[in-house]
C-alpha atoms as an extended CHARMM CRD file, in Angstrom:
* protein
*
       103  EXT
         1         1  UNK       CA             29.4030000000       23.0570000000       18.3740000000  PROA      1               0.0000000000
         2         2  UNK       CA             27.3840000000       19.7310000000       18.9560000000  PROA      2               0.0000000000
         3         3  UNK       CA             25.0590000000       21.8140000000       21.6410000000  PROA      3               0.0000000000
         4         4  UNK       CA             24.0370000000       24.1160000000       18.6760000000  PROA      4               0.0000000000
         5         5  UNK       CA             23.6620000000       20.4590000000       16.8140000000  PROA      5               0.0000000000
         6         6  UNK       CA             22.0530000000       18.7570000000       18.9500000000  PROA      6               0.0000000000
         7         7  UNK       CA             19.3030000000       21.9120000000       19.6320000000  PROA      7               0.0000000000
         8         8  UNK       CA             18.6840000000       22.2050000000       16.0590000000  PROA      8               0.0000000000
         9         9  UNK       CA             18.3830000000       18.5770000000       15.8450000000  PROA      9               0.0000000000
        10        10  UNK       CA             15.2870000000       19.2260000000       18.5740000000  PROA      10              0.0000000000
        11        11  UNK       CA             13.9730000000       22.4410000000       17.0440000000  PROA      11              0.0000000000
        12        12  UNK       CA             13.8660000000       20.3080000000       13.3800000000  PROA      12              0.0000000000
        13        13  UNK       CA             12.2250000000       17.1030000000       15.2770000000  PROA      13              0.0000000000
        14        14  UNK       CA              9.1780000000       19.3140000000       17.2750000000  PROA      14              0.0000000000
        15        15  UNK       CA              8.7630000000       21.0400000000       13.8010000000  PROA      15              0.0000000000
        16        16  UNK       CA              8.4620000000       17.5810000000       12.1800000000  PROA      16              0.0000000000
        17        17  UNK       CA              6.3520000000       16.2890000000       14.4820000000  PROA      17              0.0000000000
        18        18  UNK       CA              3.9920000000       19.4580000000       14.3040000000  PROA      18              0.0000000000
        19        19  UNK       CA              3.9430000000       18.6480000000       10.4100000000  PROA      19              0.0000000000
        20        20  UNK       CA              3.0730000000       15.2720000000       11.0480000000  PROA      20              0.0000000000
        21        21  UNK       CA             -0.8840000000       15.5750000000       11.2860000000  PROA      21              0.0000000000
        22        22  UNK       CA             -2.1600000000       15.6110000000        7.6580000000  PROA      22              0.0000000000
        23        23  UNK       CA             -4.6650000000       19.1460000000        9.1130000000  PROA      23              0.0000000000
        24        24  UNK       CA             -1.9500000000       21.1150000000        9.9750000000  PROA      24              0.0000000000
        25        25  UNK       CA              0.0540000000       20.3130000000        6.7580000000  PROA      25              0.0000000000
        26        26  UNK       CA             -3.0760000000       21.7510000000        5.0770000000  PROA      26              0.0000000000
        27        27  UNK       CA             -3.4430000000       24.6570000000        7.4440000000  PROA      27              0.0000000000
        28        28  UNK       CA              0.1880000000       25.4590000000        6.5390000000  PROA      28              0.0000000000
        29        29  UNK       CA             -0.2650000000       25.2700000000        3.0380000000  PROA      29              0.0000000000
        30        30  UNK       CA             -2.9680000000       28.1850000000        3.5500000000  PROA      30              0.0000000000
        31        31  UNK       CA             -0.8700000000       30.1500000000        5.2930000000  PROA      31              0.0000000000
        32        32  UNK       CA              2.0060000000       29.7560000000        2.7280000000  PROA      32              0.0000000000
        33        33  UNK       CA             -0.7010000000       31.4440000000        0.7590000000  PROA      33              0.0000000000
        34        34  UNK       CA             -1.6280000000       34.6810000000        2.4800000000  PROA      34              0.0000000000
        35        35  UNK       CA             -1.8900000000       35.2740000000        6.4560000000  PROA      35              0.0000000000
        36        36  UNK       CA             -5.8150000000       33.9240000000        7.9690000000  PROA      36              0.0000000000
        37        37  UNK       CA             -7.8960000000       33.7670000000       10.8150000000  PROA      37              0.0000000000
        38        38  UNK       CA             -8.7820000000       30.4840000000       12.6140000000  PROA      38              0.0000000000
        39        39  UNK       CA            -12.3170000000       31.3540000000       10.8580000000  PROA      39              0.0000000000
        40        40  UNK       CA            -10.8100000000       32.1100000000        7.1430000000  PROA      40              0.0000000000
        41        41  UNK       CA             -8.9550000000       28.7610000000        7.6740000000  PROA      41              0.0000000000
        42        42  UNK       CA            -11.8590000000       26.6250000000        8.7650000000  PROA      42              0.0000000000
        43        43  UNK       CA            -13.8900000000       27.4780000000        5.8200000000  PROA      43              0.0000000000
        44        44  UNK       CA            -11.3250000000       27.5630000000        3.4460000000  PROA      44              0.0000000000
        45        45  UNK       CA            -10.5400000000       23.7460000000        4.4890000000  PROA      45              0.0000000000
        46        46  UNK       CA            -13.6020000000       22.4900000000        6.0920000000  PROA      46              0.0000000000
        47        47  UNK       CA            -12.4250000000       21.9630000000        9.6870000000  PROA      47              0.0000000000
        48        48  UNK       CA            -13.8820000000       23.0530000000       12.6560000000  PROA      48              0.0000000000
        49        49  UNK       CA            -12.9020000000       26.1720000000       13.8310000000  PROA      49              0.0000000000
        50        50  UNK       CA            -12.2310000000       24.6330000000       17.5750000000  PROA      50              0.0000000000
        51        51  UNK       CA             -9.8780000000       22.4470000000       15.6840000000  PROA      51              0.0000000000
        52        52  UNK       CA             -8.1270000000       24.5960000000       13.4970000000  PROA      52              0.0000000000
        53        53  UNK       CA             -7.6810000000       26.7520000000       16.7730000000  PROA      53              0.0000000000
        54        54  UNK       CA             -5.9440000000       23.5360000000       18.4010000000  PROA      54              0.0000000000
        55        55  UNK       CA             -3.8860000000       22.4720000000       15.7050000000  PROA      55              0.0000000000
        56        56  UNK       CA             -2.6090000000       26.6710000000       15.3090000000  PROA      56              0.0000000000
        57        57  UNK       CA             -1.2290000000       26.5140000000       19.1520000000  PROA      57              0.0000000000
        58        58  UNK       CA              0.7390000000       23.1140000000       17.6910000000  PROA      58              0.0000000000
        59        59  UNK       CA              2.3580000000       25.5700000000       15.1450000000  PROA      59              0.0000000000
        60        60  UNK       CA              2.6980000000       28.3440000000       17.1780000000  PROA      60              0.0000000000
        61        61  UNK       CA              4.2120000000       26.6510000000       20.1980000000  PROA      61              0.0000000000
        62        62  UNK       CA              6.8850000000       24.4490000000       17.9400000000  PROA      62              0.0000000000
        63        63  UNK       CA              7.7130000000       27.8910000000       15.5410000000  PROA      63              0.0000000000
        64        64  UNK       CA              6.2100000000       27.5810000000       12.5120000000  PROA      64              0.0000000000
        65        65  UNK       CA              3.9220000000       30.1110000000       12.2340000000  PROA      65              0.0000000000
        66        66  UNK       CA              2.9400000000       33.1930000000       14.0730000000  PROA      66              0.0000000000
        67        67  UNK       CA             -0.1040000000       35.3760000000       15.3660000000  PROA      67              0.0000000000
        68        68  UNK       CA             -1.3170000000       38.5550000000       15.6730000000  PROA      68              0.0000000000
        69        69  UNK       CA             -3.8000000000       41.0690000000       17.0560000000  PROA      69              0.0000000000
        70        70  UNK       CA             -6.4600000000       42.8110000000       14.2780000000  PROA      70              0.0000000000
        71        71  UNK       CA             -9.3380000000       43.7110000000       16.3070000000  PROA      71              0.0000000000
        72        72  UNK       CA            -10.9750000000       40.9320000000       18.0400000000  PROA      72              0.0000000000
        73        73  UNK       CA             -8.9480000000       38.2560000000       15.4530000000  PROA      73              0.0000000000
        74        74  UNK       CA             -6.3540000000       37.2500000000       15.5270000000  PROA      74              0.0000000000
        75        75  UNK       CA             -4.1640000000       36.5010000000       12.1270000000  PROA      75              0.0000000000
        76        76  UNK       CA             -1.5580000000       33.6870000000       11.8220000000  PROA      76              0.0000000000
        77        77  UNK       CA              1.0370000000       33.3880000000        9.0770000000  PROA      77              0.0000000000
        78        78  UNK       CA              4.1180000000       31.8040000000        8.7180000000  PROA      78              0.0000000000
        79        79  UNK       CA              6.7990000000       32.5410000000       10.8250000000  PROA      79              0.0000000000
        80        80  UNK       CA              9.2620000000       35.1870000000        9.6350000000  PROA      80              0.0000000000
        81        81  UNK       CA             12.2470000000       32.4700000000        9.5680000000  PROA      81              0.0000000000
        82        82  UNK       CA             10.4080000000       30.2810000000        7.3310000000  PROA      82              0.0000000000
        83        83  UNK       CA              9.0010000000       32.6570000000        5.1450000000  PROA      83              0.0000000000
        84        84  UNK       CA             12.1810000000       34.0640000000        4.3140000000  PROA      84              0.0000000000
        85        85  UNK       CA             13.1830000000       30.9660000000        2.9170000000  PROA      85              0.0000000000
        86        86  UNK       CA             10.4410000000       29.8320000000        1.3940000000  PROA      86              0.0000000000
        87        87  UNK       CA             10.2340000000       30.4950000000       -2.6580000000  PROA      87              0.0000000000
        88        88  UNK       CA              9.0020000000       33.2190000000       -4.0500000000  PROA      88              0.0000000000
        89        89  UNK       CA              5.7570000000       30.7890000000       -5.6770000000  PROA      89              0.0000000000
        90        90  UNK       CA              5.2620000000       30.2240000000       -1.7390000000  PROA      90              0.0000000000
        91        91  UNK       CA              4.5000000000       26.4850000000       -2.2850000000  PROA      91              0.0000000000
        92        92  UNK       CA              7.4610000000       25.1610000000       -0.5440000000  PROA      92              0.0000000000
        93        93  UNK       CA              8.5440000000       25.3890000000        2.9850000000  PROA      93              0.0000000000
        94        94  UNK       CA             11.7960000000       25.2690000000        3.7660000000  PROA      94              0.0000000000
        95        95  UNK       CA             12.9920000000       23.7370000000        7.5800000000  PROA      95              0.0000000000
        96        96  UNK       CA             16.9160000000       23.9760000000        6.8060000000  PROA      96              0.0000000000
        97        97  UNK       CA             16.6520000000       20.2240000000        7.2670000000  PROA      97              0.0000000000
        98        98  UNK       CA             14.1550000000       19.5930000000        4.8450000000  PROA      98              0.0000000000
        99        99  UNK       CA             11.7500000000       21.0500000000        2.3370000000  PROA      99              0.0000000000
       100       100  UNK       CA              8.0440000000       20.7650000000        1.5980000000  PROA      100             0.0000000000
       101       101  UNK       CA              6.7980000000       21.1600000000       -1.4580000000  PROA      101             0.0000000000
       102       102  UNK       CA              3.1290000000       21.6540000000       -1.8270000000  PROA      102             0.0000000000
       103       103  UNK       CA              1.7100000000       20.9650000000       -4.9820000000  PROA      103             0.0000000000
């Protein structure tokens, strides 16, 4: 019991920390939207696309959102875990430790 504690505890702190940087908070709150490219994202919030593309293998590699292959893009959305307990106006993110609510 205090392994599965003490890994959650991790798996909540790396998603934390991910959510720390003010650009991926906004790249999440995108995604809570609708599913993007690294291209839809960088115009929709006026980063460069090199950066968007760094701050999407942050999200990726900690579990908060996921990619996939359309073509030569690829499309990131929010991972399936998240999503499915997220609210149905898809402005709030739910961690299990926590909740975001994006206004």
């Amino acid at each position: 019991m205090r392994a599965e504690l003490n890994n959650s505890k991790k798996n909540w702190e790396t998603m934390l920390g991910a959510l720390a940087d003010r650009n991926r908070l906004l790249i999440v709150n995108e995604l809570l939207k609708r599913a993007s490219s690294v291209n839809d994202l960088a115009s929709a919030l006026c980063i460069q696309t090199y950066n968007i593309s760094k701050h999407l293998k942050v999200l990726e590699e900690r579990g908060l959102v996921l990619k996939r292959k359309c073509g030569i893009k690829r499309i990131y959305k929010i991972s399936e875990d998240l999503h499915s307990r997220s609210s149905q106006s898809r402005r709030i993110l739910d961690l299990g430790c926590c909740t975001f609510v994006f206004s």
